[in-house]
C-alpha positions as a printed NumPy array, in Angstrom:
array([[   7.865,   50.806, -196.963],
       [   6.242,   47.865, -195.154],
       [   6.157,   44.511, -197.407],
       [   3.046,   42.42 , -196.854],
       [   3.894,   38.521, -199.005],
       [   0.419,   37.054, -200.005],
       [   1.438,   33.579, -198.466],
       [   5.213,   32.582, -197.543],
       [   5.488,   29.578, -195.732],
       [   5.966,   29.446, -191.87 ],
       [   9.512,   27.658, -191.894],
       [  10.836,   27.406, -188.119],
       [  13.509,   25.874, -186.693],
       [  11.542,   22.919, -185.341],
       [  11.068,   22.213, -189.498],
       [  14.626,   22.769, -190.038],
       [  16.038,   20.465, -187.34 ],
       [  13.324,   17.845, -188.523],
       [  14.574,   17.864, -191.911],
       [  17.995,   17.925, -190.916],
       [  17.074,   14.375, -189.113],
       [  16.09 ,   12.979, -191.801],
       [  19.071,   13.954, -194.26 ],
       [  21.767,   12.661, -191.853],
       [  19.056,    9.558, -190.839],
       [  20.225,    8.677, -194.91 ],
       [  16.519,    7.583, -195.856],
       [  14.965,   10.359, -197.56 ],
       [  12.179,    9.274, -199.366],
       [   9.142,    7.099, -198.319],
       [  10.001,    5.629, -195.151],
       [   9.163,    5.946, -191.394],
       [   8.741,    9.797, -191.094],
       [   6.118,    9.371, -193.982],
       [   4.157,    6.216, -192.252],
       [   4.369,    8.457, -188.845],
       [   3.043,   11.863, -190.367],
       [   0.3  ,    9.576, -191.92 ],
       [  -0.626,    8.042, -188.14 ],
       [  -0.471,   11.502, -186.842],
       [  -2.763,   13.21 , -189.408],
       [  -5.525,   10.191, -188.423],
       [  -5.404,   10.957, -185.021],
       [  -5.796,   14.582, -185.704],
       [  -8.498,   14.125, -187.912],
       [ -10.189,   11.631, -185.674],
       [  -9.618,    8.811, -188.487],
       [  -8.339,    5.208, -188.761],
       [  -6.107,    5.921, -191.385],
       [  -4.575,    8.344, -193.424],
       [  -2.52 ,    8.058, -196.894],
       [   0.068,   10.918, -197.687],
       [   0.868,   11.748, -201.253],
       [   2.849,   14.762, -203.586],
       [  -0.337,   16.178, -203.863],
       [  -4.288,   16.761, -202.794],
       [  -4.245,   16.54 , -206.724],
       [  -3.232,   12.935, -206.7  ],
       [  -5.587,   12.241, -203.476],
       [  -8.824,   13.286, -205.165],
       [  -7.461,   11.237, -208.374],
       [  -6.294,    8.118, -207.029],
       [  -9.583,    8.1  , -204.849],
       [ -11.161,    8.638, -208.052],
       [  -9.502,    5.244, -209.105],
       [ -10.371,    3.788, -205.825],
       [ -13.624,    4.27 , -206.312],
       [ -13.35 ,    2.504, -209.648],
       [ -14.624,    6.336, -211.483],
       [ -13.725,    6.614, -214.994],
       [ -15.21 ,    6.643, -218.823],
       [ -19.478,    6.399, -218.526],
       [ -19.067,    7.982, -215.149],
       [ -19.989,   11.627, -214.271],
       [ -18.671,   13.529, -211.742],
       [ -19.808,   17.152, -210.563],
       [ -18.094,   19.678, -208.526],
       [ -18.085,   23.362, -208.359],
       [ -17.655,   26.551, -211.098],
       [ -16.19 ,   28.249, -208.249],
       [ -13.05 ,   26.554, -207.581],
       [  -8.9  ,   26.18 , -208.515],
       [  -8.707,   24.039, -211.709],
       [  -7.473,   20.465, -209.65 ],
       [ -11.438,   19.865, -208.591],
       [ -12.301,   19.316, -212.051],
       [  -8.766,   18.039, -213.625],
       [  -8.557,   15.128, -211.574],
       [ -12.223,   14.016, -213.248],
       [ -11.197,   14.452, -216.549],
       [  -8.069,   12.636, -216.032],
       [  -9.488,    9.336, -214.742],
       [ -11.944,    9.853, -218.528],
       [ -14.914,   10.528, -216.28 ],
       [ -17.116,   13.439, -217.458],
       [ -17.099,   16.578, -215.867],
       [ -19.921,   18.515, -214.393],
       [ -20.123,   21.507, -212.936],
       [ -22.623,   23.381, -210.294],
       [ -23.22 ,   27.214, -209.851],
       [ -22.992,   28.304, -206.835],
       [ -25.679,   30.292, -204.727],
       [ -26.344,   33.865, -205.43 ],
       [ -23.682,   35.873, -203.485],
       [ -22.563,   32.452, -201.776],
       [ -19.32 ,   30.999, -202.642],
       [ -20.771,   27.332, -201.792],
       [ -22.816,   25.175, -204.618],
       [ -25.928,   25.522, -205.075],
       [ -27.941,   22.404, -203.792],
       [ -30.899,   22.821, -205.27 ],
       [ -29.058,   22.924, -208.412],
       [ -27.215,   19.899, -207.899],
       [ -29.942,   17.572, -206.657],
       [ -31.298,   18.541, -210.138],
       [ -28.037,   17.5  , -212.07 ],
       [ -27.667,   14.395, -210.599],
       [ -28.59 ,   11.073, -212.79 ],
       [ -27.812,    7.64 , -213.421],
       [ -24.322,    8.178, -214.263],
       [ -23.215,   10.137, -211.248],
       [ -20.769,    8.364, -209.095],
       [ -19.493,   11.307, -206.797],
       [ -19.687,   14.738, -206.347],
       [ -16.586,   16.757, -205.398],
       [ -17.216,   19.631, -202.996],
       [ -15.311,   22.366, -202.147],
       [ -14.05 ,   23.669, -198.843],
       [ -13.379,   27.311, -200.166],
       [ -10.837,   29.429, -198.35 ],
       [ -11.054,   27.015, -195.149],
       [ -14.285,   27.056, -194.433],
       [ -16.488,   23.829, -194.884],
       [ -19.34 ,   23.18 , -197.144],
       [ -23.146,   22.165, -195.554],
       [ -22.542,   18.757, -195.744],
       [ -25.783,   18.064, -193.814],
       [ -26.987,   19.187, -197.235],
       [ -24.875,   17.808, -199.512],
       [ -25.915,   14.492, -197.668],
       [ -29.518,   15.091, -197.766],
       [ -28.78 ,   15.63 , -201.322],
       [ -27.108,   12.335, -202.749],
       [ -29.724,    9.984, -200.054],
       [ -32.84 ,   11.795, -202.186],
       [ -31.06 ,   10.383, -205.016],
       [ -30.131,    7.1  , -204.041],
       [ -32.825,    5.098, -206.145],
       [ -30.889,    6.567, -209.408],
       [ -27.729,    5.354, -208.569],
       [ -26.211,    1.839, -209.759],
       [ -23.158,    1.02 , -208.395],
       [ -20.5  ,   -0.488, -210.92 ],
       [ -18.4  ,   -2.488, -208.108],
       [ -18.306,   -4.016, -204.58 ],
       [ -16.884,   -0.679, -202.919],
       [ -19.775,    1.487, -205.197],
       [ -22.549,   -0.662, -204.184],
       [ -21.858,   -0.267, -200.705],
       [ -22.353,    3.076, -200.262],
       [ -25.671,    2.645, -202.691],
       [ -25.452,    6.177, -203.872],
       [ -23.55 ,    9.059, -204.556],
       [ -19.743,    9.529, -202.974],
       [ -19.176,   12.767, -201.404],
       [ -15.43 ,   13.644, -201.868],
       [ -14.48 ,   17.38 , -200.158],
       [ -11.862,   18.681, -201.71 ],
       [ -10.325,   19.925, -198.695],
       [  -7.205,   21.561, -200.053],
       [  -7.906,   24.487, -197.867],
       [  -9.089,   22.93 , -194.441],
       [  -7.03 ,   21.195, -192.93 ],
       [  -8.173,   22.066, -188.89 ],
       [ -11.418,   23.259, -190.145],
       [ -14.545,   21.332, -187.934],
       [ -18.553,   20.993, -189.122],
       [ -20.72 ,   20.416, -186.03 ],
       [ -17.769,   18.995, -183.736],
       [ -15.949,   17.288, -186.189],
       [ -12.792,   17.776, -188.146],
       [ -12.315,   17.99 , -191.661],
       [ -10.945,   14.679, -192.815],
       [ -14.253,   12.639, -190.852],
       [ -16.932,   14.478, -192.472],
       [ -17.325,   13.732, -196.231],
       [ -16.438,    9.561, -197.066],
       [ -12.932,   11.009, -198.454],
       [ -11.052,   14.288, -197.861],
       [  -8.086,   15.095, -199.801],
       [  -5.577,   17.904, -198.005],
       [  -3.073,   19.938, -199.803],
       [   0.594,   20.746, -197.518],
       [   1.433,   22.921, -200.609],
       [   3.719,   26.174, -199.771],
       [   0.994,   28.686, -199.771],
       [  -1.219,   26.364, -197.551],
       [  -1.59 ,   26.78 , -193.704],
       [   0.479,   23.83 , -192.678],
       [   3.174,   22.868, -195.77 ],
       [   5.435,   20.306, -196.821],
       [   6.583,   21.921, -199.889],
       [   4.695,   20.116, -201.984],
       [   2.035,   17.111, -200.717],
       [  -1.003,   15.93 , -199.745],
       [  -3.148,   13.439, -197.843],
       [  -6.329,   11.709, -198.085],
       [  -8.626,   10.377, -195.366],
       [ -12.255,    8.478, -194.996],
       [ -14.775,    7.497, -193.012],
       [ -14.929,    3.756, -191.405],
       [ -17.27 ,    2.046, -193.492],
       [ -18.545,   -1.874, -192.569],
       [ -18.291,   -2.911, -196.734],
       [ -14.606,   -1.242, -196.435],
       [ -11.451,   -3.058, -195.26 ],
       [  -9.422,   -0.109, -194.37 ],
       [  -6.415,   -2.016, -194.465],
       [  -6.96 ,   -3.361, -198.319],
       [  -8.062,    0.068, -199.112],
       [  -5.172,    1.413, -197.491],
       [  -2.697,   -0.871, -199.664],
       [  -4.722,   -0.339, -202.438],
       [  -3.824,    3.932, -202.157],
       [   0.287,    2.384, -202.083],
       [  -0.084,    0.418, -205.147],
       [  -1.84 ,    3.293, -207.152],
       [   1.307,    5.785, -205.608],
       [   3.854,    3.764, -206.429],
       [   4.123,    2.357, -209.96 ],
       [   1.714,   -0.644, -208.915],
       [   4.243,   -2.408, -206.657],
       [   3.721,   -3.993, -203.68 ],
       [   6.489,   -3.445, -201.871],
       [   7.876,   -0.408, -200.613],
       [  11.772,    0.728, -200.738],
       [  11.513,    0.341, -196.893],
       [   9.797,   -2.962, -196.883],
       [  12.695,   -3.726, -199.715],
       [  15.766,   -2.676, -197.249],
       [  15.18 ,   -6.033, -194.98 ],
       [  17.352,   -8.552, -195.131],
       [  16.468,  -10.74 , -198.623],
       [  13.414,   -8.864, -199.266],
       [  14.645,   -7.68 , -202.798],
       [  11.452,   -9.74 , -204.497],
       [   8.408,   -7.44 , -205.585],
       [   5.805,   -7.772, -208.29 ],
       [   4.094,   -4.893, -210.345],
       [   0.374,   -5.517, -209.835],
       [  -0.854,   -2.99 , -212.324],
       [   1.124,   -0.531, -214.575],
       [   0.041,    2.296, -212.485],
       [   1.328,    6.186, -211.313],
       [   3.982,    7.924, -209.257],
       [   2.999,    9.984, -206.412],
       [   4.563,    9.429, -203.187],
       [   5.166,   11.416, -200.613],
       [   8.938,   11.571, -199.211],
       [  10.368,   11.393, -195.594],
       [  11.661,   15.169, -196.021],
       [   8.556,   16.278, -196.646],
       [   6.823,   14.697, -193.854],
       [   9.157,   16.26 , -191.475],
       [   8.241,   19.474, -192.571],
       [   4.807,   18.779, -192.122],
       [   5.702,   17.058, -187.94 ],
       [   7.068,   19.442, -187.141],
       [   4.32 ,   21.557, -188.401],
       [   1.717,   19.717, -187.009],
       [   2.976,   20.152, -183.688],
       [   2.46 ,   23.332, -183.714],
       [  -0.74 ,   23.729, -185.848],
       [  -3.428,   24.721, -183.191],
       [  -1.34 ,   27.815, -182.416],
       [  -1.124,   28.752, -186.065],
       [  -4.751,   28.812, -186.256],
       [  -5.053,   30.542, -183.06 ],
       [  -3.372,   33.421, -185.092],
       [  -4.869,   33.049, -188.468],
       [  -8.456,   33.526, -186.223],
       [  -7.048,   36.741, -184.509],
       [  -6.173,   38.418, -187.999],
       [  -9.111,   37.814, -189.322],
       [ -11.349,   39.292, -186.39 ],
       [  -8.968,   41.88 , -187.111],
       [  -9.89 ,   42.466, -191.084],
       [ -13.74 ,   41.547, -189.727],
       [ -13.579,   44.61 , -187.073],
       [ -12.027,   47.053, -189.535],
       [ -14.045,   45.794, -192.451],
       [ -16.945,   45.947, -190.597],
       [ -18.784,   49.169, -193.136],
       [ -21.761,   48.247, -195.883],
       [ -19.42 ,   48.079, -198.954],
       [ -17.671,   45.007, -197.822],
       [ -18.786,   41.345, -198.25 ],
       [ -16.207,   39.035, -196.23 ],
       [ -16.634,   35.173, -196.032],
       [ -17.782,   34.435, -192.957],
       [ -15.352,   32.1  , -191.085],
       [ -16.672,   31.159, -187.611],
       [ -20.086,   30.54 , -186.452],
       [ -21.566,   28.201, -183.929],
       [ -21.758,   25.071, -186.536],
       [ -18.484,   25.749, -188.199],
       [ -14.689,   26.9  , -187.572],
       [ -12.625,   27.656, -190.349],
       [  -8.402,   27.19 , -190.892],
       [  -8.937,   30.349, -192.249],
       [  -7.096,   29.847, -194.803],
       [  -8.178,   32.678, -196.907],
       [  -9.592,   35.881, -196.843],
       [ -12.115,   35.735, -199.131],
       [ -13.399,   39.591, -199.31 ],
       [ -16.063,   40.85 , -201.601],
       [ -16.781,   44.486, -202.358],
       [ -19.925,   46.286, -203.43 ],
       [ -20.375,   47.359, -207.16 ],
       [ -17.309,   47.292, -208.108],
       [ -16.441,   45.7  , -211.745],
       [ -13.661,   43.177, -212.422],
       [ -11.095,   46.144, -213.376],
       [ -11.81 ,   48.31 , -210.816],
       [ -10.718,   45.137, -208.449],
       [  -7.602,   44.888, -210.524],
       [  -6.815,   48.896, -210.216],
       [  -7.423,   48.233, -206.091],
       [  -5.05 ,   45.216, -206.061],
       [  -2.449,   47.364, -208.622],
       [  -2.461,   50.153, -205.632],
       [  -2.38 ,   47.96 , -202.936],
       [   0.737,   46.506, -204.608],
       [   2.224,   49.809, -204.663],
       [   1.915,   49.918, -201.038],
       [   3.579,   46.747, -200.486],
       [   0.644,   44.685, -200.115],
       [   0.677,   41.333, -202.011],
       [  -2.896,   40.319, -202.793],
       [  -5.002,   37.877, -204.945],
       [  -8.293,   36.273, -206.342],
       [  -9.816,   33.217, -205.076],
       [ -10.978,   32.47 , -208.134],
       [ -11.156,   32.683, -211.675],
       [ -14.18 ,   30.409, -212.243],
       [ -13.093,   27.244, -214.343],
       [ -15.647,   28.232, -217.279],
       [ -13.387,   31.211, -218.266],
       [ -10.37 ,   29.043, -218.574],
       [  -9.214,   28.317, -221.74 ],
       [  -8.799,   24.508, -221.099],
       [ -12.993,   24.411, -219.741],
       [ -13.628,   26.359, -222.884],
       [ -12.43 ,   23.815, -224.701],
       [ -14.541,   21.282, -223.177],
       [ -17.73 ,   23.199, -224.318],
       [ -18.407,   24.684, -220.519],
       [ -19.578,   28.682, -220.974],
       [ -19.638,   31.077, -218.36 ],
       [ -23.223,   32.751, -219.373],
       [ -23.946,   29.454, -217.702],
       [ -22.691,   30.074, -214.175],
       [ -23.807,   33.749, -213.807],
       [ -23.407,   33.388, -209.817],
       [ -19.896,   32.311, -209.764],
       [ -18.935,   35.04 , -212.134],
       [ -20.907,   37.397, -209.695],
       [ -18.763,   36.407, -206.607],
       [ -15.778,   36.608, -209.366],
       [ -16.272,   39.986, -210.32 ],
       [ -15.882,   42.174, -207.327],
       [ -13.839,   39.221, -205.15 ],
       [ -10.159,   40.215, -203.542],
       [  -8.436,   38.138, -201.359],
       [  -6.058,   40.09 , -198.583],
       [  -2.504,   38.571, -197.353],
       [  -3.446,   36.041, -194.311],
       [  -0.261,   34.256, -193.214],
       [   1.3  ,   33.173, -190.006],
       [   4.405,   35.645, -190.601],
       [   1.909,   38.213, -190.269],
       [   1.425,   40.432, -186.955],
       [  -1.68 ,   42.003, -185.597],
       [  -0.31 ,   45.397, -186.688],
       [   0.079,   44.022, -190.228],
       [  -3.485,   43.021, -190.584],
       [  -4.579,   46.899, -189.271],
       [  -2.5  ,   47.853, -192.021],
       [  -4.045,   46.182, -194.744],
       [  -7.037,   47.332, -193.794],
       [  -6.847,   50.78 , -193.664],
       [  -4.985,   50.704, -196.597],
       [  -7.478,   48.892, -198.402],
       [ -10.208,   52.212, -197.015],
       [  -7.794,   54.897, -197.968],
       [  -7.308,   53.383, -201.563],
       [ -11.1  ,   52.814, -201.711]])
C-alpha cells in the first residue's frame, strides 16, 4: 500500500554536506553560518535585516518585548490559529484578545476588529494561515482609523503613533502581497523553519521589519541579541578573539538562539527554495483540478494580488459535522494517507478556557473548524501522489 507522511522534512544532501561543514568547522552554535543565514533571509525578503532565533515563538515574543508590550497592554489576534499567536501575549502579561474570523473565511474579520480596538491596544497579531497572506491593505486601513486612540508608552511606540501590525508568518515564508514578500509587508514578521514547515532547520525561526526613520535598525538589531541571549552583550564568537573574554549582563533576560547547525540546514535550503515552491504550486493545482466538484471548499492560494508558499492545504467540505471529518481522516489513514486539521480554534482549548474565552463566541471559526481537513502537501510528494489523495478522498466520500 502507498504511504502518504502529512509533512516529513525535505533533507538533501546539499543539507547534509552543510551540516557536516559545520561539525568538522568545530563552531556549532551561534556563529558565522547563523549571521550569514540571517543576511541571506534579508535579501530574500527584500529587508535590511533579519534576526534568527529557536523559534517564530520567540520572534513574535521578543518583538513583543521590543516593542516594550506587557501588563496594561492588549493585544488581539485571531480564534483561528495554532496556540503560539496568543501564548506569546500572555507571556509578556499583556492581555489577550481575540477576533472571529469572516463567515466561511479563514482570515479575521476586520470589521470586527476595528470595533475591538481601544486605548490599550498596542498591536495586533495577524495570521498568515496555511501560506497564504492576510489583506494587509485592510488590516492597515484598520489600525490608521484608529490612530487618535492610541498612546504610545515609549520612543519606538510613539513612532509608529498607532497600532503595530505583527504577521505571524509561521507559514509564509516565500509568500508575496501585491509584489512584495512576506517579511516587508507587516512592521514585523516572525517565520517558523520548524520540521513540518516548507523550508526547516529543525527547530527555528526568524524575524524581520520594515525600515522605519524613528528606528535604528542596528540598535534594534542588538537589542533582538541581548533579549536571545541571557542579556549579554557579547556573543561566544565576539568572545573567541584574542582578550575579548570581558562581557556584561545588561538585563536578566531569555535563551533563544539560533545555532550554526541549524542555519546550515536552512542555506542549504534556501538555495533551493524557489524550486520547492515551484512544486508545492503544481500539487496543489493538482488537488484544485480534481477537487474542482460543489462539495469542496479549498483555500484559495494564488490570485493576481497574492501567491502563497502553500504551505497547507486547507480543504473544507460541505455539511459535514466534526465526526464525520474524523471518520474521513480515520479511512484515509487506512489507505495510507496521513492527514490533519488546521485548526482547533484556541477557545476550545483547555488553557483559553481557562482564561474565560468561550467558543459560542467565535461561531465562524468553529464553522470553518467543523467540516475543515487538511491533505498531505510536502516536497517528497510526486504529482501521482497528489492524484492519489484525491481520488481517494472521492471514493471514501
Amino acid at each position: 500500500m502507498r504511504t502518504i507522511p502529512f509533512s516529513p522534512p525535505d533533507i538533501g544532501e546539499d543539507e547534509i554536506r552543510e551540516v557536516s561543514e559545520v561539525l568538522r568547522s568545530g563552531w556549532i552554535t551561534t556563529g558565522p553560518k547563523t549571521k550569514q543565514f540571517e543576511r541571506e533571509i534579508a535579501d530574500y525578503c527584500g529587508t535590511s535585516k533579519a534576526v534568527c532565533l529557536n523559534s517564530a515563538t520567540a520572534a513574535m515574543e521578543c518583538t513583543l518585548r521590543v516593542l516594550g508590550i506587557g501588563e496594561g497592554d492588549e493585544v488581539i489576534t485571531s480564534a483561528y490559529t495554532y496556540t503560539a499567536s496568543a501564548s506569546v501575549i500572555h507571556h509578556v502579561g499583556a492581555t489577550i484578545k481575540m477576533c472571529d474570523t469572516t463567515k466561511d473565511g479563514f482570515e479575521m474579520d476586520y470589521d470586527k476588529l476595528a470595533d475591538m480596538i481601544t486605548e490599550k491596544t498596542k498591536a495586533i497579531i495577524a495570521v498568515d494561515l496555511a501560506g497564504r497572506m492576510c489583506d494587509y491593505d485592510k488590516l492597515f486601513s484598520v489600525v490608521e482609523s484608529k490612530k487618535a486612540l492610541f498612546n504610545g508608552n515609549n520612543d519606538i511606540q510613539k513612532g509608529f503613533g498607532r497600532v503595530v501590525v505583527i504577521a505571524d508568518g509561521a507559514h509564509s515564508f516565500g509568500a508575496d502581497y501585491k509584489g512584495k514578500k512576506a517579511g516587508s509587508v507587516a512592521d514585523f514578521t516572525s517565520f517558523s523553519f520548524h520540521a513540518v514547515k516548507n523550508l526547516t532547520t529543525a527547530e527555528g525561526g526568524a524575524v524581520t521589519w520594515i525600515d522605519r526613520d524613528f528606528i535604528d535598525n542596528e540598535a534594534l538589531y542588538k537589542n533582538y541579541m541581548l533579549l536571545s541571549l541571557h542579556g549579554q552583550n557579547k556573543d561566544a564568537l565576539s568572545k573567541t578573539k584574542a582578550g575579548a573574554w570581558e562581557y556584561d549582563i545588561i538585563a536578566p533576560l531569555y535563551k533563544c538562539n539560533m545555532t550554526d547547525i541549524m542555519a546550515a540546514i536552512g542555506l542549504a535550503q534556501l538555495h533551493r527554495y524557489e524550486d520547492m515552491l515551484k512544486l508545492r504550486r503544481r500539487l496543489i493545482e493538482i488537488y484544485n483540478e480534481e477537487l474542482c466538484d460543489e462539495r469542496f471548499m479549498p483555500l484559495v492560494h494564488y490570485s493576481d494580488d497574492f501567491n502563497s508558499s502553500g504551505h497547507l492545504y486547507l480543504l473544507r467540505i460541505k455539511e459535514i459535522s466534526s465526526d464525520k471529518r474524523n471518520e474521513i481522516i480515520e479511512k484515509m489513514a487506512e489507505q495510507g494517507i496521513s492527514c490533519n486539521v488546521h485548526y482547533k480554534p484556541l477557545p476550545l482549548l483547555t488553557a483559553y478556557k481557562n482564561l474565560g474565552f468561550d467558543i459560542k463566541d467565535y461561531p465562524n471559526a468553529y464553522g470553518l473548524f467543523e467540516n475543515e481537513i487538511t491533505l498531505p502537501l510536502n516536497t517528497k510528494m510526486t504529482e501521482d501522489d497528489a492524484y492519489y489523495v484525491a481520488k481517494t478522498l472521492k471514493s471514501i466520500l
